[in-house]
N, C-alpha and C positions, 0 to 999 in steps of 0.2 A: 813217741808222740810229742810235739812241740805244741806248748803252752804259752798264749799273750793276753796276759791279763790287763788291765788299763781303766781309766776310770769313765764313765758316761753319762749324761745327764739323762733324765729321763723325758723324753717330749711328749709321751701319747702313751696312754693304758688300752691296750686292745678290749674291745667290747665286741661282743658276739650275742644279737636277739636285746639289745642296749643294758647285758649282762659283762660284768667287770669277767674278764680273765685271768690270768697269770702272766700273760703274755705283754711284753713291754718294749717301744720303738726309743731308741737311745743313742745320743748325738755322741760317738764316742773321739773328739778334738783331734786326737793324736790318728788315725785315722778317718774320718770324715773332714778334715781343714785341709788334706794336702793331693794332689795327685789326684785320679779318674773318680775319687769319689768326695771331691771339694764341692761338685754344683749339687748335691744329691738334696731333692726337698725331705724336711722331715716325716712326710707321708710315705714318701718312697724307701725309708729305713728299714730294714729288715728287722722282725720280730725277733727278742728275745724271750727268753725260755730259763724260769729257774733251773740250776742243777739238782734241786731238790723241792717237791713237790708236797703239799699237805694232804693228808692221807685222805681227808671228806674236805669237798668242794663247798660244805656248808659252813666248812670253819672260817674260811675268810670271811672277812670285815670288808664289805666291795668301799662301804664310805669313809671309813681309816685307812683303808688301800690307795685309794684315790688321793683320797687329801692328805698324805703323809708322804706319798711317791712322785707326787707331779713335779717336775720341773730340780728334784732333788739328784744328787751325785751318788752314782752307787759302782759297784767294782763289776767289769763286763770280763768273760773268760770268751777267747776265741782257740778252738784245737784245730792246729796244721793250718794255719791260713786260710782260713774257710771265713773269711769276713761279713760271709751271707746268713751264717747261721751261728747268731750268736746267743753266747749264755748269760745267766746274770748271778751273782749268791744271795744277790739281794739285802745286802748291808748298806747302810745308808754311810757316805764317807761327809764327815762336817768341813766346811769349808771353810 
C-alpha cells in the first residue's frame, strides 16, 4: 500500500442537519495548485475523514471544532492514489 501524506488547510467543516461533522474539505497545495486539479473550487473538495474516530458523537465540542479547525494546517493521508478519498489525523501543523 503506498502512502502520501502532505499538509492541507482546512476550507469548510462538513455540517449535516446544520450539525458539525467529522468530516473536513481541505486545500491540500502540493496537489490542488498543479495539473487537472488546479481549477477545483473549494466546494467541489472531496471530504476528509479522520483515521480515528471518537467513540460517542457527544463528545465533540461542534464550537471548539469549528473555531479551532477553520482555515488552520493539519496533516492529510492519501492510500494508492486515491486523491478523491482523503484522510485527515487531525493535528494541527503551526505555521
Amino acid at each position: 500500500m503506498k502512502v502520501k501524506v502532505c499538509k492541507g488547510r482546512v476550507v469548510e467543516i462538513e455540517k449535516v442537519d446544520n450539525k458539525i461533522t467529522l468530516g473536513l474539505r481541505l486545500r491540500v497545495p502540493e496537489i490542488h495548485n498543479s495539473g487537472i486539479f488546479s481549477q477545483i473550487k473549494d466546494e467541489d473538495l472531496p471530504i476528509a475523514y479522520p483515521i480515528t474516530i471518537p467513540i460517542l458523537e457527544s463528545s465533540i465540542d461542534s464550537d471548539y471544532f469549528e473555531s479551532s479547525l477553520l482555515d488552520k494546517v493539519i496533516y492529510v493521508i492519501y492510500f494508492d492514489g486515491q486523491y478523491h478519498k482523503p484522510y485527515y489525523l487531525g493535528l494541527e501543523y503551526k505555521l
